[in-house]
C-alpha positions as CSV (number, residue, x, y, z in Angstrom):
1,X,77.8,-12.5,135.9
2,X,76.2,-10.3,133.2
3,X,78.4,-7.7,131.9
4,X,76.2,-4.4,131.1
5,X,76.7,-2.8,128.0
6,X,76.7,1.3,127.6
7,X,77.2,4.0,125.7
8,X,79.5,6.0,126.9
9,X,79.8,9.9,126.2
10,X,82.0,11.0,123.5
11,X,84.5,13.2,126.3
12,X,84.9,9.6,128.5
13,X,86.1,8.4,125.0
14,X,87.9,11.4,124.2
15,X,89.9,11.7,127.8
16,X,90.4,7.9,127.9
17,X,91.9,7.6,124.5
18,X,94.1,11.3,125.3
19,X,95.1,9.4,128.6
20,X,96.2,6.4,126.4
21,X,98.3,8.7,124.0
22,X,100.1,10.8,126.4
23,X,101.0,7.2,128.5
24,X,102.2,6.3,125.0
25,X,103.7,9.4,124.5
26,X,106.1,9.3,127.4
27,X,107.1,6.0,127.2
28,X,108.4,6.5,123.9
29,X,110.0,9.7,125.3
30,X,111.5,7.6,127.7
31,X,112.9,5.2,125.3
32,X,114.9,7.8,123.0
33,X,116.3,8.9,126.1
34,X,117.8,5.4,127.1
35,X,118.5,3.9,124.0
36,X,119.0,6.8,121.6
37,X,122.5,5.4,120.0
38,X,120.7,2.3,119.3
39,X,117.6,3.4,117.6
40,X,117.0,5.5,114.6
41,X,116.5,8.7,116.4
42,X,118.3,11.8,115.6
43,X,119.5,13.0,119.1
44,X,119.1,16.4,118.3
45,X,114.7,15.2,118.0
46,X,115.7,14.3,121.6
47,X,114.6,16.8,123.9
48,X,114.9,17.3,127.8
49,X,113.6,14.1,129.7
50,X,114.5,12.1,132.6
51,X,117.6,9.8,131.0
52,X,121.1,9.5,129.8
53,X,120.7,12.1,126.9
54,X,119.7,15.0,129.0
55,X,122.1,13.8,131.9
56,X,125.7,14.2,129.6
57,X,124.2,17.3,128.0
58,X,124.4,18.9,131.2
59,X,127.6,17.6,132.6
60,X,128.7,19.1,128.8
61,X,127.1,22.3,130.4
62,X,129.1,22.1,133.6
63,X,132.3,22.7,131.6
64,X,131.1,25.6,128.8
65,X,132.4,28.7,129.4
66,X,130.5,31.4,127.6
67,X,130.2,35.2,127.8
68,X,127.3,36.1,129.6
69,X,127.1,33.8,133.0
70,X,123.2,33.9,134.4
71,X,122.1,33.2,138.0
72,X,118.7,32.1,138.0
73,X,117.6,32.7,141.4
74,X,114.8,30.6,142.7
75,X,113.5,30.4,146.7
76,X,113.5,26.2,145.8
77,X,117.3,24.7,147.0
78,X,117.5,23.1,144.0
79,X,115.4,25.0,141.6
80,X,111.5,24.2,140.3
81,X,110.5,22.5,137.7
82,X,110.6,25.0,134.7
83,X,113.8,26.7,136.4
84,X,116.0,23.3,136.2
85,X,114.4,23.4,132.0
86,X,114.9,27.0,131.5
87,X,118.4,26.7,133.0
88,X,118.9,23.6,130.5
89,X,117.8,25.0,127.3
90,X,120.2,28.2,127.8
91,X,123.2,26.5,128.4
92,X,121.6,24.1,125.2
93,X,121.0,26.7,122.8
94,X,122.1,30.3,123.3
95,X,125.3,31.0,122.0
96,X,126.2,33.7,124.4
97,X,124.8,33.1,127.7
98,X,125.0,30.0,130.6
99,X,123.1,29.5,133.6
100,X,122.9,27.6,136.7
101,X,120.8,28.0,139.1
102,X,121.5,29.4,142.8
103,X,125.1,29.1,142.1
104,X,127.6,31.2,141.1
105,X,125.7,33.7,142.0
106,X,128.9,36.0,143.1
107,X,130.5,36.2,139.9
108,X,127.1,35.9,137.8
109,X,126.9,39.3,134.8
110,X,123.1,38.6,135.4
111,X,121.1,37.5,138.3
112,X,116.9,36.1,137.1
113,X,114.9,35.7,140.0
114,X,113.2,33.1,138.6
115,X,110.6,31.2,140.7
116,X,106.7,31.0,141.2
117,X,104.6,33.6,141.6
118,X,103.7,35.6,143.8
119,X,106.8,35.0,146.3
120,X,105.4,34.3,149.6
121,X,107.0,37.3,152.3
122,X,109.6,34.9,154.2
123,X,110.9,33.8,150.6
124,X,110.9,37.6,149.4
125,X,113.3,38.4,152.2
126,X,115.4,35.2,151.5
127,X,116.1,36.3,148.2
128,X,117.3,40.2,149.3
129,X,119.6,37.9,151.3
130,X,121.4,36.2,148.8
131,X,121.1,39.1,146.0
132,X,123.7,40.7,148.8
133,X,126.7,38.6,148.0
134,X,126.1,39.4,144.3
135,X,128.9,41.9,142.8
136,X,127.8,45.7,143.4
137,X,125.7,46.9,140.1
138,X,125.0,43.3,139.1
139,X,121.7,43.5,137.1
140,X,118.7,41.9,138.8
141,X,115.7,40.7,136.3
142,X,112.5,40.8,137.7
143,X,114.0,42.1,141.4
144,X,111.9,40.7,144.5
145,X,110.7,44.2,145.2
146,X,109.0,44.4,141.7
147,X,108.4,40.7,141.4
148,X,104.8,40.7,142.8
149,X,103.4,43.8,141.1
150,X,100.9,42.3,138.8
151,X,99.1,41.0,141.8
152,X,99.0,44.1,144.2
153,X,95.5,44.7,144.3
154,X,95.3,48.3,142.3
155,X,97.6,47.1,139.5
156,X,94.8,47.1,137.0
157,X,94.2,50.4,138.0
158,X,97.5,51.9,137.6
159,X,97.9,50.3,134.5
160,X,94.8,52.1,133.1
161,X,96.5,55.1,134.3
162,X,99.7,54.7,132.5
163,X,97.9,54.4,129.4
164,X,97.1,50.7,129.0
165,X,93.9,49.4,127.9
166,X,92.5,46.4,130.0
167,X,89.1,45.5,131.0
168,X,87.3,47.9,133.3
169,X,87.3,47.0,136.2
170,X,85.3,49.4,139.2
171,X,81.8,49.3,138.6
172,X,78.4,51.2,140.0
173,X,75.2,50.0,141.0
174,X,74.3,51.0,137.4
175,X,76.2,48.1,136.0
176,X,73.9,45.8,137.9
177,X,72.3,43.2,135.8
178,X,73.1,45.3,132.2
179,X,77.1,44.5,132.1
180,X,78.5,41.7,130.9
181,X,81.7,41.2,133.5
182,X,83.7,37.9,134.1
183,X,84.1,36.7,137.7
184,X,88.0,35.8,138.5
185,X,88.9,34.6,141.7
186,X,90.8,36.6,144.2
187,X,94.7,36.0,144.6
188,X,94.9,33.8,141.7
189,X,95.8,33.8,138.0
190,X,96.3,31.3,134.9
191,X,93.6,28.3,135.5
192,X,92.0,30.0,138.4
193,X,87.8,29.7,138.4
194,X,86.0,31.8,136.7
195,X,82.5,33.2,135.2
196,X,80.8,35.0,133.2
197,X,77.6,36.9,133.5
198,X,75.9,40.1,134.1
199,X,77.4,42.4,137.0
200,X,75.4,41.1,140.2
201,X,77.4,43.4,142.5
202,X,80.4,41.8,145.0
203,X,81.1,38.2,145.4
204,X,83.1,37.3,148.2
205,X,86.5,35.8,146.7
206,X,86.3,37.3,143.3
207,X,86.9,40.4,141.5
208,X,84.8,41.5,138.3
209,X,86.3,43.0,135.3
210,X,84.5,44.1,132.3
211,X,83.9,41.2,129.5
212,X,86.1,41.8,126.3
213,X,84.4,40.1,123.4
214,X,86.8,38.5,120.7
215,X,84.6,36.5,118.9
216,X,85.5,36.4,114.7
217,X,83.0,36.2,111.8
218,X,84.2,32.1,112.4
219,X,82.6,31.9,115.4
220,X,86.0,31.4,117.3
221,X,86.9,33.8,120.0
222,X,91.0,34.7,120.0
223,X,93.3,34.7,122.5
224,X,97.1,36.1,122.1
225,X,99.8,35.3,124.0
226,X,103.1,37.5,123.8
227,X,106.9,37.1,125.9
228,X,108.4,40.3,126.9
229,X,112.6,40.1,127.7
230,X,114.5,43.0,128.3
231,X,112.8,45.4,125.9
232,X,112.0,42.7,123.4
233,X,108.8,41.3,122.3
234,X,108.0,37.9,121.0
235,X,104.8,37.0,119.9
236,X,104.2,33.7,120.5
237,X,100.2,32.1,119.6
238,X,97.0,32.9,119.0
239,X,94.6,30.2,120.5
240,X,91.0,29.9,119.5
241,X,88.1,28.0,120.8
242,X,84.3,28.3,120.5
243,X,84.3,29.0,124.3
244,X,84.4,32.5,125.8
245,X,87.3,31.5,128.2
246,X,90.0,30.5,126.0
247,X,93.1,28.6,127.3
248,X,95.7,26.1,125.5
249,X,93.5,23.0,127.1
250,X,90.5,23.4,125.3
251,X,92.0,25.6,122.2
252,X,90.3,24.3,119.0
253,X,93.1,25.7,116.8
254,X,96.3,27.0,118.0
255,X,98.4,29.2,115.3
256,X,101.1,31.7,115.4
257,X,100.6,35.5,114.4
258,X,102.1,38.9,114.0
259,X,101.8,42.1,116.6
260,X,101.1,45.4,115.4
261,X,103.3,48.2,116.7
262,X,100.7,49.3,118.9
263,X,100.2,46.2,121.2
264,X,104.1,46.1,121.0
265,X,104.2,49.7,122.6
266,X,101.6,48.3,125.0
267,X,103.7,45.8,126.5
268,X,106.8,47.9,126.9
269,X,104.0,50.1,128.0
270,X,103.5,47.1,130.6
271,X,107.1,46.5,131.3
272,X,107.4,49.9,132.1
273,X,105.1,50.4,134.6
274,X,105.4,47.2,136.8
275,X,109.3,48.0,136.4
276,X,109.3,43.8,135.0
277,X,111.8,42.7,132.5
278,X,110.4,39.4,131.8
279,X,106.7,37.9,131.7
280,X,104.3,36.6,129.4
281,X,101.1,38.6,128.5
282,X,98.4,37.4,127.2
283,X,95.1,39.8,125.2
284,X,92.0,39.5,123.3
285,X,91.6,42.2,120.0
286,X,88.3,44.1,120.7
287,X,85.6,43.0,118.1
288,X,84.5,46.7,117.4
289,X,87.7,48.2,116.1
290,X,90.4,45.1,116.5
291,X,92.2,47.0,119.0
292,X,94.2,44.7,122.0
293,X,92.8,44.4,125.3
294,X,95.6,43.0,127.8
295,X,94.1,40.5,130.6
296,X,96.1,38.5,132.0
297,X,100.0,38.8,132.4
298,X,102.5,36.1,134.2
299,X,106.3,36.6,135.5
300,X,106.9,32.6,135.5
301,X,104.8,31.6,132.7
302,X,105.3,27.8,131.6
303,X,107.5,27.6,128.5
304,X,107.5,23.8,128.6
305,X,105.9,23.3,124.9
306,X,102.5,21.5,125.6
307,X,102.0,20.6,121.6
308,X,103.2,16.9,122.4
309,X,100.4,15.5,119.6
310,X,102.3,17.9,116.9
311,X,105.8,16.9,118.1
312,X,105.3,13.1,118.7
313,X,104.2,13.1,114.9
314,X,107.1,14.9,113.4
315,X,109.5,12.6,115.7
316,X,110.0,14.6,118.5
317,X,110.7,13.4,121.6
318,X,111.1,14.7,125.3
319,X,110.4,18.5,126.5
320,X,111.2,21.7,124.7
321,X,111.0,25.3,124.9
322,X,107.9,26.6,123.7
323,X,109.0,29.8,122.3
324,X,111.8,27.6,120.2
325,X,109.1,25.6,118.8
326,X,106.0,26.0,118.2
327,X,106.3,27.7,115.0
328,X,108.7,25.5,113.8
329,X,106.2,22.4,114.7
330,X,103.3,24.8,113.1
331,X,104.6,25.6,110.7
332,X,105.7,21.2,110.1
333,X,102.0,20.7,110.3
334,X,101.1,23.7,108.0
335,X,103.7,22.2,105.4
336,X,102.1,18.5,106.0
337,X,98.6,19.4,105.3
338,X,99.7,21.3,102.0
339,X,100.9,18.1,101.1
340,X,97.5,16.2,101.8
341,X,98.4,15.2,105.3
342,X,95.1,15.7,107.7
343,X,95.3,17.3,110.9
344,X,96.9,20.5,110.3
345,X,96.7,22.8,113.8
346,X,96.7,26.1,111.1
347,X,99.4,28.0,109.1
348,X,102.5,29.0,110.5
349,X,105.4,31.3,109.1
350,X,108.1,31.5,111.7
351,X,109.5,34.4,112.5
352,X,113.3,35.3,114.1
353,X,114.2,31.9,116.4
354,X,113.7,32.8,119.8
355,X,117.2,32.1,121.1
356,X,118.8,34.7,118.8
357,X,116.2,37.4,120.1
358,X,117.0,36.0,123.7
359,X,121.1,36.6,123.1
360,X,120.2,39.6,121.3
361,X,118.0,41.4,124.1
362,X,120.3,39.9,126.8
363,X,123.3,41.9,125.4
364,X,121.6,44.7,124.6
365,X,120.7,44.7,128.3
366,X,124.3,44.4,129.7
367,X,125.4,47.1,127.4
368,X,122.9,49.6,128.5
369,X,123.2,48.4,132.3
370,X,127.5,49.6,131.4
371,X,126.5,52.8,130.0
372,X,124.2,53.6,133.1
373,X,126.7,52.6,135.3
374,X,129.3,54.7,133.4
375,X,127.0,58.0,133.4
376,X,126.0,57.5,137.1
377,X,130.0,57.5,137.9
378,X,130.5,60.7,136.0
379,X,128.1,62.2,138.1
């Protein structure tokens, strides 16, 4: 048998050693989880996972008690994927506020319809079924009626009319092989296929909208991603990559930032008009004149943290919430390559941790929701 010899490409290389590191990765996770009394692992490095460690934290959770009791509401029996972590990481870390999820649902001070997007019509009514047996006045987040908005087919329409700037999107035979537009498909968002290139008229399962360009005096074009919670907004990270289409898989550099007041009044801008009180939204600063350009916006976006190289090497293990860490792991690798370490993802200065904004926001809410309540009696 002769054995051939090749050269392979440097992304087979790439993908098989990434394969290798996340198979690595996991069972290492899956270690700490078993055997973390026996190991030198600080349980509190020990994030969710499939094991013991994650199994008594939440019987632990069964029994708290704490002031503000949250129903997340999700069409799934037992809950999907990031609504069994989300539930977890609230009863884990905010010092006001449980959840569980579709329980409790009559005695809950907040119901989160939290499930994937967009609910499908016979889920929809489902969920206006069980909202009934909630207590009268019980504040909904992200109600099933609202729930959908960002993908009714005029949304980026109405939000241009409110007063929010996002790409252009109704075009003229004018346009017609002199704009640059981006090609997204119908009915879909986050990952969804798309392209760029100069407006050739309609494409059958795609809309056009009008191409932003973000590209610095690096070379790199930026992408921003921001949380919005109950009037609150958390910026989260800028991602940058060589590529026009910039998402966390291909991001060359991945860094946190700060918002200026005026793409902070955008998203409450946002909020406001889709009547949402929680999504993530993400938007590119215009080259000309730096100003944001929203594009994208998601009311179940994935908080499970997806910067497993940074966390691995500080001694994390397991799953955690992305808006808890990554500027604490940022700003770890920022720290390191002051130090001489290589492999710094960029600087990082934290801001406000994310679970005392969350508590924060989520009391705010109640108390405002009380107040209503109390003015609409009055009347």
């Amino acid at each position: 048998m002769v054995m051939r010899v090749g050269t392979r490409s440097r992304d087979e290389q790439t993908g098989e050693k990434g394969r290798f590191t996340k198979a690595g990765r996991r069972i290492e996770d899956a270690v700490a989880q078993w055997l973390w009394f026996a190991l030198p692992v600080d349980p509190e490095r020990i994030g969710y996972g499939k094991g013991p460690l994650t199994w008594l934290r939440q019987r632990k959770h069964k029994k708290s008690r704490k002031h503000i009791h949250i129903c997340l509401l999700d069409y799934l029996a037992e809950g999907g994927r990031q609504s069994r972590f989300t539930e977890f990481w609230i009863n884990e870390r905010s010092r006001l506020c449980s959840a569980s999820i579709n329980e409790g649902i009559e005695n809950a001070d907040v119901v989160w319809i939290y499930c994937k997007d967009p609910i499908p019509p016979k889920e929809k009514d489902g969920l206006l079924q069980v909202l009934k047996r909630a207590r009268p006045g019980t504040p909904v987040v992200n109600h099933p009626e609202v729930y959908n908005s960002y993908h009714e087919e005029r949304v980026f329409e109405a939000l241009a009319e409110a007063g929010v700037s996002v790409p252009r999107s109704e075009f003229s035979d004018r346009d017609v092989g002199k704009t640059l537009v981006v090609y997204k498909t119908k009915g879909r968002h986050g990952h969804a296929p798309k392209f760029m290139s100069e407006y050739e008229g309609f494409k059958d399962g795609y809309r056009a909208f009008e191409f932003v360009g973000s590209r610095g005096p690096d070379g790199l074009n930026r992408r921003y991603r921001a949380y919005y919670l109950l009037g609150a907004v958390y910026p989260s990270l800028l991602r940058s990559s060589g590529n026009w289409n910039v998402y966390s898989q291909t991001a060359e550099r991945t860094e946190t930032y700060e918002m200026t007041s005026n793409e902070t009044d955008q998203v409450r801008l946002i909020a406001n008009t889709l009547g949402l009180r929680y999504f993530a939204v993400d938007y590119l600063r215009r080259i000309e004149d730096d100003s944001p350009v929203f594009v994208d916006l998601n009311v179940y976006p994935d908080v499970i943290s997806k910067l497993g190289n940074l966390g691995a090497k500080f001694g994390y293990h397991g799953h955690w919430h992305t808006l808890e860490t990554d500027a604490h792991w940022l700003s770890l690798a920022a720290e390191a390559h002051q130090a001489g370490s290589a492999g710094s993802a960029g600087s990082a200065t934290p801001g406000r941790p994310f679970w005392h904004v969350f508590d924060e926001a989520m009391q705010s809410f109640l108390q405002k929701e009380f107040l209503q309540k109390e003015t609409d009696t009055k009347r």
